[in-house]
C-alpha positions as a Markdown table, in Angstrom:
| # | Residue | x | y | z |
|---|---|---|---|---|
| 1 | Unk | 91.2 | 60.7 | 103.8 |
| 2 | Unk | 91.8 | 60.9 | 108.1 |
| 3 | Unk | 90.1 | 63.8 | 109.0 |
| 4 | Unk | 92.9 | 66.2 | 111.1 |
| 5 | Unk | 92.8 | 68.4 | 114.2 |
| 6 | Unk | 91.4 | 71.4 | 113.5 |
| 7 | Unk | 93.5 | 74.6 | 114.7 |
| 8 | Unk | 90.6 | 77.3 | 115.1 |
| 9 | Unk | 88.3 | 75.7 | 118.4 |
| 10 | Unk | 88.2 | 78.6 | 121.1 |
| 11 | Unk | 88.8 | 76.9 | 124.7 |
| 12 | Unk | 92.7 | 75.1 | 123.8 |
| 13 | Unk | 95.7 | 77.0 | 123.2 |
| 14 | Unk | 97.7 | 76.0 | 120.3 |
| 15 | Unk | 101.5 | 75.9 | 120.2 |
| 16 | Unk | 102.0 | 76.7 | 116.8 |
| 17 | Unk | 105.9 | 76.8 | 115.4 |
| 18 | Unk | 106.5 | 78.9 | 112.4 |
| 19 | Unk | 110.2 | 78.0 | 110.5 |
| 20 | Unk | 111.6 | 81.1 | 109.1 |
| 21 | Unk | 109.4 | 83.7 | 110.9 |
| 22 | Unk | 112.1 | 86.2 | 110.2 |
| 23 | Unk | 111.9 | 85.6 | 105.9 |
| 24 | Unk | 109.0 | 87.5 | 104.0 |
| 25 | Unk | 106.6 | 84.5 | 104.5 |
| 26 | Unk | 107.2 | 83.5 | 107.8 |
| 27 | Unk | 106.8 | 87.6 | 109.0 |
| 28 | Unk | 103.4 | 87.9 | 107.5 |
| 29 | Unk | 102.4 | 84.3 | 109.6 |
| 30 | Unk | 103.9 | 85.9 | 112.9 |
| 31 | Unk | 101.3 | 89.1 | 111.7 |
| 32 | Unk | 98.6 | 87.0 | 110.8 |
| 33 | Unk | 98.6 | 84.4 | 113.8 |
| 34 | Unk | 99.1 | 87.1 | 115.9 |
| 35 | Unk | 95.3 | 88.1 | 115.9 |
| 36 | Unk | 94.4 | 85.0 | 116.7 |
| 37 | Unk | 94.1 | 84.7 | 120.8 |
| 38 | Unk | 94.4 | 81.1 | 120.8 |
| 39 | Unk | 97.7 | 80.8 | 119.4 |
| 40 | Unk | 101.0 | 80.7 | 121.1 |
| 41 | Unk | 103.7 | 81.0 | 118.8 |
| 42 | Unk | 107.0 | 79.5 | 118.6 |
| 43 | Unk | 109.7 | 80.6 | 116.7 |
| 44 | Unk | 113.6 | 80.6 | 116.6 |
| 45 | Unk | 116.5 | 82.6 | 114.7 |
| 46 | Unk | 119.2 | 80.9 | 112.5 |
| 47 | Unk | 121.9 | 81.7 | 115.2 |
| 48 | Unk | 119.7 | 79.9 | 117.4 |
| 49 | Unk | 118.7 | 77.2 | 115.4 |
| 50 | Unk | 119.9 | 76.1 | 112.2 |
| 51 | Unk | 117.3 | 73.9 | 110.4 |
| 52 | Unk | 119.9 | 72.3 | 107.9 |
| 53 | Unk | 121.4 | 70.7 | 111.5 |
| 54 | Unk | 119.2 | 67.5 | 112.4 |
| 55 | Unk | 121.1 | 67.6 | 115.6 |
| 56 | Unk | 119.9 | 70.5 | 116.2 |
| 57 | Unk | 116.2 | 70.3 | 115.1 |
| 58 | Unk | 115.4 | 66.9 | 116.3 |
| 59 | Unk | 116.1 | 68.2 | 120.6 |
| 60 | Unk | 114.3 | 71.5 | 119.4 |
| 61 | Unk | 111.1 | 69.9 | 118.5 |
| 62 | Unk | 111.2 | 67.1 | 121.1 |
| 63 | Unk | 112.1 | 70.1 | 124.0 |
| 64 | Unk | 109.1 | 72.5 | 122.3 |
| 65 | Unk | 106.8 | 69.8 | 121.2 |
| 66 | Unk | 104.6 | 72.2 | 119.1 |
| 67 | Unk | 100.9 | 70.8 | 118.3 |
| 68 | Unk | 101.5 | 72.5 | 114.8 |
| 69 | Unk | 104.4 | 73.6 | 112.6 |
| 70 | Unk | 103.9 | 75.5 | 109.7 |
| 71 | Unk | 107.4 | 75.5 | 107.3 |
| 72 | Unk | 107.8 | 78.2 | 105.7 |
| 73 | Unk | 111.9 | 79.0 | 106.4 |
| 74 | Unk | 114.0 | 78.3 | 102.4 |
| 75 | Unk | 116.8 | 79.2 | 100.5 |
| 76 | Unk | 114.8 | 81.2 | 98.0 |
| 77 | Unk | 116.2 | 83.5 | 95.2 |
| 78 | Unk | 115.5 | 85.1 | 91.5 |
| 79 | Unk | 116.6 | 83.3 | 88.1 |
| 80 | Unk | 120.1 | 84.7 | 88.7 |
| 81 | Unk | 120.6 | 83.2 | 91.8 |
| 82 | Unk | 118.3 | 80.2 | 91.0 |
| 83 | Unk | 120.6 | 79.7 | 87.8 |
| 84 | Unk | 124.1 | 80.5 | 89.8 |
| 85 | Unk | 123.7 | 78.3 | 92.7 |
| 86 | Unk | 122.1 | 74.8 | 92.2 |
| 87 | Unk | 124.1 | 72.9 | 94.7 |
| 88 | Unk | 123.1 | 75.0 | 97.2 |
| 89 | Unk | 119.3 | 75.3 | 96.5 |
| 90 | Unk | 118.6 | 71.6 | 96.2 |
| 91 | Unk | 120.9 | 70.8 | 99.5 |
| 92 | Unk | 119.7 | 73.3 | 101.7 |
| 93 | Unk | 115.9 | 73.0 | 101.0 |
| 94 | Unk | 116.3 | 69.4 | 100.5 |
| 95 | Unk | 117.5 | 69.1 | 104.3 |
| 96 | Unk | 115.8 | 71.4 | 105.9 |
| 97 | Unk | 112.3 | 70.1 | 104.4 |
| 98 | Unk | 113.7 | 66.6 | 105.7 |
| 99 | Unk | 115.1 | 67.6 | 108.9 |
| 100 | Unk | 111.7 | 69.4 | 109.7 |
| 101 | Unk | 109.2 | 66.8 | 108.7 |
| 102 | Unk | 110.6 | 63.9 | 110.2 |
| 103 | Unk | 111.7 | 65.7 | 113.3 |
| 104 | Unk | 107.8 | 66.8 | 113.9 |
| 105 | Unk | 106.6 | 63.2 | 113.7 |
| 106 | Unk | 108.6 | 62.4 | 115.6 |
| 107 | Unk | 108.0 | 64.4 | 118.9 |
| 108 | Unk | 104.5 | 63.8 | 118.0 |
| 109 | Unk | 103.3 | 67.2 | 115.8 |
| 110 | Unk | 100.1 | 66.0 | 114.9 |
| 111 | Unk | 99.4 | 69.0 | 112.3 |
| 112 | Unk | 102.6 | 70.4 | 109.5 |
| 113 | Unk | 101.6 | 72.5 | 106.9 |
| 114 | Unk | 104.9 | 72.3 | 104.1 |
| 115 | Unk | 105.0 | 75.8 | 101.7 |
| 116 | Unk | 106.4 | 75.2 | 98.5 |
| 117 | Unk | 106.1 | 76.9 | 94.8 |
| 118 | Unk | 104.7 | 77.0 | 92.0 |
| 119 | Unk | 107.8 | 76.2 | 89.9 |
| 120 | Unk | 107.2 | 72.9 | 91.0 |
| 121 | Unk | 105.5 | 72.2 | 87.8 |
| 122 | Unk | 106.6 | 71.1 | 84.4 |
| 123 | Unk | 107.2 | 74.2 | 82.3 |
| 124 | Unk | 105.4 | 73.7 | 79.7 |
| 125 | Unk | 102.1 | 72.2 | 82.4 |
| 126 | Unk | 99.1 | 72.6 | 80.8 |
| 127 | Unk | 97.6 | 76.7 | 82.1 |
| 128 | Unk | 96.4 | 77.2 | 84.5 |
| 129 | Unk | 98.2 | 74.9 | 86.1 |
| 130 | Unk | 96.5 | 72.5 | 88.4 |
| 131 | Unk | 97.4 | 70.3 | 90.9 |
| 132 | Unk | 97.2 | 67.1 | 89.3 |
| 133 | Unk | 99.7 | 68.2 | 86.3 |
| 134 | Unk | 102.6 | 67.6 | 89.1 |
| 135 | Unk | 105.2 | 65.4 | 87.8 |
| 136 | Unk | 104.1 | 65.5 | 84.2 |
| 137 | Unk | 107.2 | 67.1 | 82.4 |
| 138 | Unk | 110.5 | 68.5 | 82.4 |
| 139 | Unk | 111.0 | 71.2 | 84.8 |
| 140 | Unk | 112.1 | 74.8 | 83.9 |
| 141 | Unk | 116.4 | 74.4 | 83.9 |
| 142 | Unk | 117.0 | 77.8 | 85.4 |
| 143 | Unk | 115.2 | 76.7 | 88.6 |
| 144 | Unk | 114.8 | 73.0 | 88.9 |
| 145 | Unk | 117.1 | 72.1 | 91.7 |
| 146 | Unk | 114.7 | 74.4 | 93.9 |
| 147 | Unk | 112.0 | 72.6 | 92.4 |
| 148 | Unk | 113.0 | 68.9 | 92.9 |
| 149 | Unk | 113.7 | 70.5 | 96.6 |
| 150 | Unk | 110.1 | 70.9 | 97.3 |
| 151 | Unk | 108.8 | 68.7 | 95.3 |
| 152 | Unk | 110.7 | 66.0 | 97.4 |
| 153 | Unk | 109.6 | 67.8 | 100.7 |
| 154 | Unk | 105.7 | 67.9 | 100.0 |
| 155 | Unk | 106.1 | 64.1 | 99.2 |
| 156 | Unk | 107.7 | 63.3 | 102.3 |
| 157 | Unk | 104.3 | 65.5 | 104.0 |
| 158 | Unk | 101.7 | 63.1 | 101.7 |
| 159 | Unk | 104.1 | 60.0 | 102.8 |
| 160 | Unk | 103.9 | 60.4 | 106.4 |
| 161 | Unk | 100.0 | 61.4 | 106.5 |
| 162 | Unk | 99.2 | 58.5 | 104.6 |
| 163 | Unk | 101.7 | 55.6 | 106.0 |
| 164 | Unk | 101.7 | 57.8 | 109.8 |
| 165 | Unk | 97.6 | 59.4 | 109.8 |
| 166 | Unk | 98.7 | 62.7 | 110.7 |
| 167 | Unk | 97.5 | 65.5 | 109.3 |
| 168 | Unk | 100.9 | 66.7 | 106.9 |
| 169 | Unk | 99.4 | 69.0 | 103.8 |
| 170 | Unk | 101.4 | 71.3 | 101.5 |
| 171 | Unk | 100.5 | 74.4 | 99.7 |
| 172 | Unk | 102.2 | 75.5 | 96.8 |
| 173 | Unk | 102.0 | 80.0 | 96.5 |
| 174 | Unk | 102.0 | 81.4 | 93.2 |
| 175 | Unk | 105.0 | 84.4 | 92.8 |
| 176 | Unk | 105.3 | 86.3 | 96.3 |
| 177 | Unk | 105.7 | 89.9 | 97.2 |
| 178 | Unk | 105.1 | 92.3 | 100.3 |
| 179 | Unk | 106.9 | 93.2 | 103.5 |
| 180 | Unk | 110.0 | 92.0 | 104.3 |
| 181 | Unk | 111.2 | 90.8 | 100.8 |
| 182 | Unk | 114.7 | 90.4 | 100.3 |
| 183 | Unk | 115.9 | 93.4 | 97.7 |
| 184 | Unk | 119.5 | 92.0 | 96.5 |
| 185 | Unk | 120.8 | 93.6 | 93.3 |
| 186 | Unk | 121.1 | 90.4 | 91.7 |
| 187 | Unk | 119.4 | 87.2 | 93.6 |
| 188 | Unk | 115.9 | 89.0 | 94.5 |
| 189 | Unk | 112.5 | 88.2 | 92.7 |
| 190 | Unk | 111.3 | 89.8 | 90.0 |
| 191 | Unk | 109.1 | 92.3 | 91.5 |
| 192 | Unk | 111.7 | 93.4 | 94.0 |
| 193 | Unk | 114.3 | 94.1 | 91.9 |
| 194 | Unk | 112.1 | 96.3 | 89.6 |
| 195 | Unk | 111.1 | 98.4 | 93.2 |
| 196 | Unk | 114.8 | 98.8 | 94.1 |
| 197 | Unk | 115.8 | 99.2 | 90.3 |
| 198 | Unk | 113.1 | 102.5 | 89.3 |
| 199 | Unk | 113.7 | 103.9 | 93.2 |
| 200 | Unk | 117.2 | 103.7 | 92.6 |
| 201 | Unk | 116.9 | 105.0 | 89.2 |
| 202 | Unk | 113.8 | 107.9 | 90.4 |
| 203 | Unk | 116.3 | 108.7 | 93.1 |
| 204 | Unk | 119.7 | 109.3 | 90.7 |
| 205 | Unk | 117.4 | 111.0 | 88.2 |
| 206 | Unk | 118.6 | 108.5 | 85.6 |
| 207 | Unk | 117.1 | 108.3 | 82.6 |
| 208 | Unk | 116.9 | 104.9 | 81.5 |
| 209 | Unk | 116.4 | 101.6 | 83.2 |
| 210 | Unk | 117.2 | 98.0 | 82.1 |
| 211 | Unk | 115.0 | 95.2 | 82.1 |
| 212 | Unk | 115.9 | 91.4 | 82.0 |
| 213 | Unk | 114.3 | 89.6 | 78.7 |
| 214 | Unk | 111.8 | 90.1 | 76.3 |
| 215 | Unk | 108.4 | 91.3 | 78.9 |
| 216 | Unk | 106.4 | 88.5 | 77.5 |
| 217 | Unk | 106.6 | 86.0 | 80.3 |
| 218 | Unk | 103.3 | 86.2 | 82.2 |
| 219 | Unk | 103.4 | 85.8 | 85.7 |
| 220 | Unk | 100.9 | 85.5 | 88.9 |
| 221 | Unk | 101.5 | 87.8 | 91.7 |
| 222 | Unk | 99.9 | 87.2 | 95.6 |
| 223 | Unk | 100.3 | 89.5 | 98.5 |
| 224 | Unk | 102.6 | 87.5 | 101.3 |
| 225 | Unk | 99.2 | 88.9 | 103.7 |
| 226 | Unk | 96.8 | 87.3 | 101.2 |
| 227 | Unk | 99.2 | 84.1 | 101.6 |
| 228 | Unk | 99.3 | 84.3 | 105.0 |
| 229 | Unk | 95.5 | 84.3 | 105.6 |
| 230 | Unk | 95.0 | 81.3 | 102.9 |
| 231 | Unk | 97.4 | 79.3 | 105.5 |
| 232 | Unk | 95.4 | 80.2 | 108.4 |
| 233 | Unk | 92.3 | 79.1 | 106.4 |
| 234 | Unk | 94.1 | 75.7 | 105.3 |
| 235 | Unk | 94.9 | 74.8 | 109.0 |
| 236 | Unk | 91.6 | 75.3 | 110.4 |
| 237 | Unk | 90.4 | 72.8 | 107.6 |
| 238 | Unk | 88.9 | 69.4 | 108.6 |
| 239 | Unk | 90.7 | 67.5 | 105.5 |
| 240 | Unk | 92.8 | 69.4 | 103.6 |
| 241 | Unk | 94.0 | 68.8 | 100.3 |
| 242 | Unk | 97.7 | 66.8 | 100.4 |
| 243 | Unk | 98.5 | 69.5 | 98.3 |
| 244 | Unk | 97.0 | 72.9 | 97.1 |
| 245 | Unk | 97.9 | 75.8 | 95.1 |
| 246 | Unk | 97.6 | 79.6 | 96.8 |
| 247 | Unk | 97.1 | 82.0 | 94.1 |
| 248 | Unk | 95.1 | 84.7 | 92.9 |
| 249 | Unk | 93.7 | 82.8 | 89.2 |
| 250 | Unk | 94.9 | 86.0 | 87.7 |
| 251 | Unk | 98.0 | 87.0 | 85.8 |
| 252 | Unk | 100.2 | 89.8 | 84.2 |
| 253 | Unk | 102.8 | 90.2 | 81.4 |
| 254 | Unk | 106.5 | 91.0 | 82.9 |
| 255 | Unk | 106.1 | 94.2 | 81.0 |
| 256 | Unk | 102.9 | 95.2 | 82.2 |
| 257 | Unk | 104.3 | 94.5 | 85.7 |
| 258 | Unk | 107.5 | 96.6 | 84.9 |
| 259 | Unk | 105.4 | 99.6 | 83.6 |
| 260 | Unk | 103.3 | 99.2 | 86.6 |
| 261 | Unk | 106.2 | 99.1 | 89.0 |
| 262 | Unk | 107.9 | 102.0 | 87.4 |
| 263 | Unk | 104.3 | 104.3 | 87.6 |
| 264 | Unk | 104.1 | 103.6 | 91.4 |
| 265 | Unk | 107.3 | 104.3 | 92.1 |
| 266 | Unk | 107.6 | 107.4 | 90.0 |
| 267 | Unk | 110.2 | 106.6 | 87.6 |
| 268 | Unk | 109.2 | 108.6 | 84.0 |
| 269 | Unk | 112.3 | 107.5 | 82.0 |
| 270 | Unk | 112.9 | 104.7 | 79.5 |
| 271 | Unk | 112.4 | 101.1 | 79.9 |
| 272 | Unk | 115.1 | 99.2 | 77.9 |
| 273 | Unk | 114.4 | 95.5 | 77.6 |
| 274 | Unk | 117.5 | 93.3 | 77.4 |
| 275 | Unk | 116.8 | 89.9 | 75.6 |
| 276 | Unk | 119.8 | 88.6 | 76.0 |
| 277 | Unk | 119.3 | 87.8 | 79.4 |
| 278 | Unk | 116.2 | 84.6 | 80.0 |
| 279 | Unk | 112.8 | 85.2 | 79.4 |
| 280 | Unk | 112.1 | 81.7 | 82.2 |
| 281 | Unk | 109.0 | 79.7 | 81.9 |
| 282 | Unk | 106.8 | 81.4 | 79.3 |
| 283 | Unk | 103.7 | 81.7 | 81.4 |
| 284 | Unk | 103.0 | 80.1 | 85.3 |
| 285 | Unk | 99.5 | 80.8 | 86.4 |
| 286 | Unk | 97.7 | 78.9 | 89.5 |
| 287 | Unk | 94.5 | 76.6 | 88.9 |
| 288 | Unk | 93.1 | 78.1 | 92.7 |
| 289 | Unk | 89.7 | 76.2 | 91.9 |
| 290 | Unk | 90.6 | 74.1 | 94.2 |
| 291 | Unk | 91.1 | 76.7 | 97.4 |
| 292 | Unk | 88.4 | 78.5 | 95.5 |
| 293 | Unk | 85.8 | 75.6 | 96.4 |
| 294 | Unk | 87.1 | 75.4 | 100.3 |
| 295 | Unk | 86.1 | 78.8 | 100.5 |
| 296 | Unk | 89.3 | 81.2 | 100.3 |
| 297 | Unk | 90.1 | 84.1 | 97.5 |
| 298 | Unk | 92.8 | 86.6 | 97.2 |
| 299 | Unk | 91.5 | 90.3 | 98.2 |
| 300 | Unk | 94.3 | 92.1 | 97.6 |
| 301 | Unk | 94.6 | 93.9 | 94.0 |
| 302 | Unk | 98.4 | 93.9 | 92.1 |
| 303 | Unk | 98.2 | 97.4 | 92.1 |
| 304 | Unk | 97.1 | 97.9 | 96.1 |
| 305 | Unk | 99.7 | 95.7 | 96.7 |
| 306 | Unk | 102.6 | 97.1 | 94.9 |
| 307 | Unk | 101.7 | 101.2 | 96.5 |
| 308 | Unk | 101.4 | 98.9 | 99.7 |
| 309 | Unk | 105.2 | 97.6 | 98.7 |
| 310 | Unk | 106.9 | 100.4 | 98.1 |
| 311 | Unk | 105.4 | 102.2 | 101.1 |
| 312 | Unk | 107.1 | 99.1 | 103.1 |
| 313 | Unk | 110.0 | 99.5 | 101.3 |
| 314 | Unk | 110.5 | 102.8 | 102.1 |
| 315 | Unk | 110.0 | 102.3 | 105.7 |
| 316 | Unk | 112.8 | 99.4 | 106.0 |
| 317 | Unk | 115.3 | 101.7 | 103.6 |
| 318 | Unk | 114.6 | 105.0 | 106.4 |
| 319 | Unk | 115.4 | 102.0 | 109.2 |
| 320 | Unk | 118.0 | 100.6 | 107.5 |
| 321 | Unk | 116.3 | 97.1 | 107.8 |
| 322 | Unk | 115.9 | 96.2 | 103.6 |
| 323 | Unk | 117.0 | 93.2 | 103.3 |
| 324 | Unk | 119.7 | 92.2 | 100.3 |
């Protein structure tokens, strides 16, 4: 495999441009890459440029010529929303991944790093899931036009390093949560809808909260911080992996996480489990052996990181800046 640039030598400044600095992911890059002095970051709002508009991304990235782009901007959602709006998850992230890639070749990027998911992988892929068990089985329905999305876009990355030599890898995070998440009452992530749910609840002095499905469902959670430092880490790699998973190895129960959410937040009522409504893959937890044997590992504990959460949370309701 070509070795690539590395992004961590001292004496050259690098012009790095992060898509979707404003989302969760793309605000914990800006934090991250922020420490480092030899960074000049370049970034851009929607209203300023859309990345579903190739006219508009191809002049953008021929005018800024970046060294390095790191894409991290996508249409992102829960099950609900997953579920509700197919059409528009596999169109927007299907041409924005497009748009991006090929715009970087070509005004010469020499360095891409593509962020994609872990529901990229079969549901029923052998746990924990590595990355060799892509494209071995049906995909879970509820989120599979998200999924064919990135799948496509970290294929187009491995296409162009290996017909084009430059250095175009992917990553793949387990389930994200931290600063910045988006809180909608119906489209958010699992973990925050449960820390708007039991606020919401703590705050009405309810005494009952629903929860979607059975509980059983295990899931992997990683701090967006821990995720932003694993990218930092992958770009200053020699050779990195065409594609890699970012996780912590480690994983909960829905319920456990709902219990755990609802004793951070303060919420002592009932928890009333709905299974009428989808349970979702039954279990998605990352093989990181692979990140693991570069030399990165999550540091931040599921518990540290949920107080951490809410504290955020808190802050962005008191500045009116929560996203839904």
């Amino acid at each position: 495999m070509r070795l690539c640039q590395r992004f961590n030598f001292p004496l050259a400044v690098v012009k790095l441009f992060i898509a979707g600095h404003r989302g969760m992911v793309g605000g914990a890059l800006v934090r991250r890459y922020e420490r480092e002095a030899n960074v000049e970051l370049v970034f851009r709002t929607r209203a300023e440029l859309d990345l579903t508009d190739q006219a508009a991304v191809n002049p953008f990235f021929r005018t800024e010529k970046p060294d390095a782009a790191i894409i991290a901007a996508a249409k992102v959602g829960g099950i609900h929303a997953n579920n509700t709006y197919p059409a528009e998850f596999a169109y927007d992230n299907l041409v924005l991944a497009t748009n991006c890639i090929h715009a970087a070749y070509q005004a010469g990027v020499s360095r891409l790093l593509f962020l994609g998911s872990s529901c990229i992988y079969s549901k029923l892929a052998p746990q924990p899931m590595a990355e060799d068990s892509l494209l071995t089985g049906p995909l879970e329905p509820t989120n599979e036009a998200y999924a064919i999305a990135k799948i496509a876009g970290l294929k187009l990355a491995e296409y162009y390093r290996r017909q084009y030599g430059v250095c175009y890898h992917s990553a793949m995070p387990t389930n994200l949560y931290g600063p910045g998440d988006n809180y909608h009452g119906q489209n958010s992530h699992v973990m925050p809808a449960l820390i708007r749910r039991f606020h919401e609840a703590r705050e009405a002095n309810l005494g009952q909260v629903e929860a979607w499905g059975t509980g059983s469902p295990q899931r992997e959670f990683l701090h967006v911080d821990d995720l932003a430092d694993a990218c930092v880490f992958l770009m200053a790699q020699a050779s990195p992996p065409d594609l890699i998973n970012i996780g912590t190895g480690t994983d909960v129960t829905i319920r456990e996480l709902t219990e755990m959410v609802a004793d951070v937040v303060g919420f002592t009522g009932e928890i009333k489990w709905d299974s009428s409504k989808p349970d979702g893959t039954p279990r998605k937890l990352m093989d990181v052996g692979k990140l693991t044997r570069l030399g990165w590992s999550a540091r931040i504990a599921l518990r540290d990181g949920v107080r951490s959460t809410y504290a955020s949370f808190l802050e962005e309701l008191a500045a009116g800046r929560v996203r839904t």
